[in-house]
N, C-alpha and C positions, 0 to 999 in steps of 0.2 A: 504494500500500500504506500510504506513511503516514496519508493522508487517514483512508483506511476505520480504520486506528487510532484515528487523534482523533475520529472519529462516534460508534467502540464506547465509546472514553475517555468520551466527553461524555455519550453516554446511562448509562451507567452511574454516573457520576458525577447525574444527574438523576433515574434511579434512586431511588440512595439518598437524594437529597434529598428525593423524594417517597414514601419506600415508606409506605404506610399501614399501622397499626397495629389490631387490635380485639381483640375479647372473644369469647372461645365458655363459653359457661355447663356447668358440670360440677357443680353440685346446688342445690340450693335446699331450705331447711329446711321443717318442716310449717308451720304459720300459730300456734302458743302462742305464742308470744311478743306480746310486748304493747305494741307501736308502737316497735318496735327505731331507736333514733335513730344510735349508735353501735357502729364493731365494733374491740374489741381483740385484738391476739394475742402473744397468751404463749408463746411459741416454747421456753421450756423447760418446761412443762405441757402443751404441744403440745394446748394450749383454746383459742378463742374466749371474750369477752366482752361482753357485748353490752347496753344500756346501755338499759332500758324505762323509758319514758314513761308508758304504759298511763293517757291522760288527755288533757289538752288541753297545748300545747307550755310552756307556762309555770305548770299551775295548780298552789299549793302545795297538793298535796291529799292527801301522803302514800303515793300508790299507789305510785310508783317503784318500780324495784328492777336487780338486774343477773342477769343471764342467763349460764348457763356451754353452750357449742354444740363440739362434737367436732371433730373435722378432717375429716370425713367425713361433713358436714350434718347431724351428729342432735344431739338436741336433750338435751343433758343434764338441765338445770334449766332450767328460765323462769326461775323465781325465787330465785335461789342465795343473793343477799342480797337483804333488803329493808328497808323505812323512809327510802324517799329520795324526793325531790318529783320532779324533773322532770329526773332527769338524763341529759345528753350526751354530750359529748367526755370521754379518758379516758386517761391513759398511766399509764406503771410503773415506777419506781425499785427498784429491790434485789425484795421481795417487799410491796411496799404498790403497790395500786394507787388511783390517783389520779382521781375523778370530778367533773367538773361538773356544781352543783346547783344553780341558782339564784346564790345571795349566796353559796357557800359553797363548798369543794371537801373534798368527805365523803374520806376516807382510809380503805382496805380493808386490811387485814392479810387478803393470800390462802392464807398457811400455814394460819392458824385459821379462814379466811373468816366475818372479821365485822368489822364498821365499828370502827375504833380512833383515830377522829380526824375530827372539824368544824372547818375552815378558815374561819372566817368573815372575807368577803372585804367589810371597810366599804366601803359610797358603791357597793358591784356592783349589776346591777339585773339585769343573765339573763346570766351567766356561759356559754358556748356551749362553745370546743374548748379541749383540752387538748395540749401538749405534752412532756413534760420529758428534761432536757438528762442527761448522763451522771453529770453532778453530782450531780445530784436536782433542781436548781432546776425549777420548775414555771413554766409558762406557759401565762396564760388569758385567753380573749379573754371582752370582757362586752358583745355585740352593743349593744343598747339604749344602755348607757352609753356606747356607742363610747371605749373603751379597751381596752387589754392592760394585764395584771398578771404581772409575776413576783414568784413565791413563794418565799423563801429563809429555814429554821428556823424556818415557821411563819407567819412573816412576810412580808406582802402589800404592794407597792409598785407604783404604778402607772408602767408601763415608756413606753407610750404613750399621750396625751391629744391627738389631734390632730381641729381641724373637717373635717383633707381625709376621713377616714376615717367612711361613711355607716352602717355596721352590720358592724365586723369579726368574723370567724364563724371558719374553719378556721387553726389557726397550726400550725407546725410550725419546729421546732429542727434544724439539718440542717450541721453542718461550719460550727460556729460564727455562721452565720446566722440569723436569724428571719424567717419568709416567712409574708405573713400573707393570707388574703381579704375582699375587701372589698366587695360590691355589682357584682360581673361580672368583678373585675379580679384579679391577683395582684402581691402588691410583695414587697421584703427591704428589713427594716430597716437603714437603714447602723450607723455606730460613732456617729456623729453625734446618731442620730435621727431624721434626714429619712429619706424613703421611696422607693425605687427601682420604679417598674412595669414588672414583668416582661411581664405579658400583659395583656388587658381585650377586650372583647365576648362574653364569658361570658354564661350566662342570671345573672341578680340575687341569685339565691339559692345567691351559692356556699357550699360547705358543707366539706367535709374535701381535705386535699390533702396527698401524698404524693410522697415520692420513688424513681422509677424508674433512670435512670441521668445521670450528667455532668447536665447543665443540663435534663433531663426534667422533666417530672410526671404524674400525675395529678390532675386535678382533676374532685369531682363538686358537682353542686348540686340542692338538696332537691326542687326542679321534676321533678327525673327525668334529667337530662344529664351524662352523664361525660362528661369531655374529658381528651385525652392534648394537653400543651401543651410544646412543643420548647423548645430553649433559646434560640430566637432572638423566642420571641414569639408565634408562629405555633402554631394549635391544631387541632386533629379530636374530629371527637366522635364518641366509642366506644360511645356510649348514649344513648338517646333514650326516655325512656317516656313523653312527655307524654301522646302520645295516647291511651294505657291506662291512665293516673295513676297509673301508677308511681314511688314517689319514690326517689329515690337519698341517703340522707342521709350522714351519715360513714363515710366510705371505711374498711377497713383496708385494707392492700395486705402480701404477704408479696415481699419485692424477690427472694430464694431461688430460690422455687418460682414466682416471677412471676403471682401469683395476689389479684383486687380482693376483697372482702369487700363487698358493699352490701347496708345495709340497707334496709329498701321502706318503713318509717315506716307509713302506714295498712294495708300487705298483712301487715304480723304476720309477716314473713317476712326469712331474711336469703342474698342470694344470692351463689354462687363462679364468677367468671369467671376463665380463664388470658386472662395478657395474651400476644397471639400480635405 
């Protein structure tokens, strides 16, 4: 009897170390939208915001703009605001939200919904994701430049400058840490400076990442691959569009309602999976 205990103990225990995680898709919006790079959510406006390119990933050409989408896939505005070049990643302090544009990080006032502020970000070259802290401090990764910037009253400081880092792309702020992406991998910044990796054999192009629970995440990349990456290191992939060239670019994730936001970048489209 005890034997047959410690088989059921073990399997169970095996079990849980292996249960696998996925996605079932519950909408997908129409195609206006305009090369959705970015999804935000405004949990007390209970909106989506969604952050158009409508151009080439860098060109400054003025098309930009940001996009307002329902909880319930419909598409409010395409173009809620506009006069922005190329931008990306995106968070929110109090009622300003926070965009990546280039050299610059444009400031939304979404009471009035209209730009109240250009952060010009010296020596950036393509400013990519955004994160910010409860404070407000802002953090932004400048892919090309390989650095992170944190922003405090305005002011831009470069937080990391390192050669290990090949094109850092998704940051995120999370219980006092900063967890950054880097070319297939996921690190957290120490107190130091130096760089901890968490995970690596990602596809290349990772892109936004998020937190699930205890040492979880999610991580997607613009290829089209979500992965749900454990806290030990170890990863699944919850999505795969290569073969349809589907891309997956900045994640939102509502940790609540346990629900991914991806945007498809060329499909004009921004899609809701439950993480099961």
């Amino acid at each position: 009897m005890k034997q047959l205990v410690s088989i059921l103990l073990f399997t169970s225990i095996l079990f849980t170390a292996t249960a696998q995680h996925q996605l079932v898709k519950l909408w997908e919006t129409d195609t206006t939208l305009k090369v959705p790079e970015s999804v935000f959510i405004d949990h007390k406006n209970s909106v989506l915001y969604v952050s158009n390119i409508d151009g080439q990933p860098w060109a400054k050409d003025g098309k930009g703009s940001i996009g307002k989408v329902g909880m319930d896939g419909k598409v409010i505005t395409a173009e809620w605001i506009t006069g922005l070049q190329a931008p990306k990643g995106m968070g929110m302090h109090k009622n300003h939200l926070y965009v990546a544009d280039l050299n610059e990080v444009v400031v939304i006032d979404i009471t009035k919904g209209a730009i109240v502020d250009r952060i010009v970000v010296d020596g950036a070259v393509t400013l990519n994701d955004i994160s910010v802290e409860e404070n407000g401090t802002v953090y932004v990764s400048d892919s090309r430049g390989r650095k992170v910037y944190s922003i405090e009253n305005k002011k831009a400081t470069v937080l990391l400058d390192t050669m290990q880092l090949k094109g850092p792309n998704g940051v995120l702020k999370h219980k006092g840490s900063l967890y950054i992406l880097d070319a297939g991998s996921m690190y957290r910044m120490e107190k130091n400076g130096s760089l901890t990796k968490l995970a690596d054999g990602m596809e290349a192009s990772t892109d936004g990442v998020e937190h699930v629970t205890g040492g979880d995440y999610i991580v997607s990349t613009w290829i089209g691959v979500v992965y749900y990456v454990n806290a030990d290191g170890t990863k699944q992939v919850l999505l795969d569009g290569r073969e349809q060239k589907i891309n997956s670019a900045d994640i939102g994730y509502d940790a609540a309602k346990r629900i991914v936001y991806v945007p498809t970048f060329w499909r004009n489209s921004v899609v809701a999976y439950e993480l099961k």
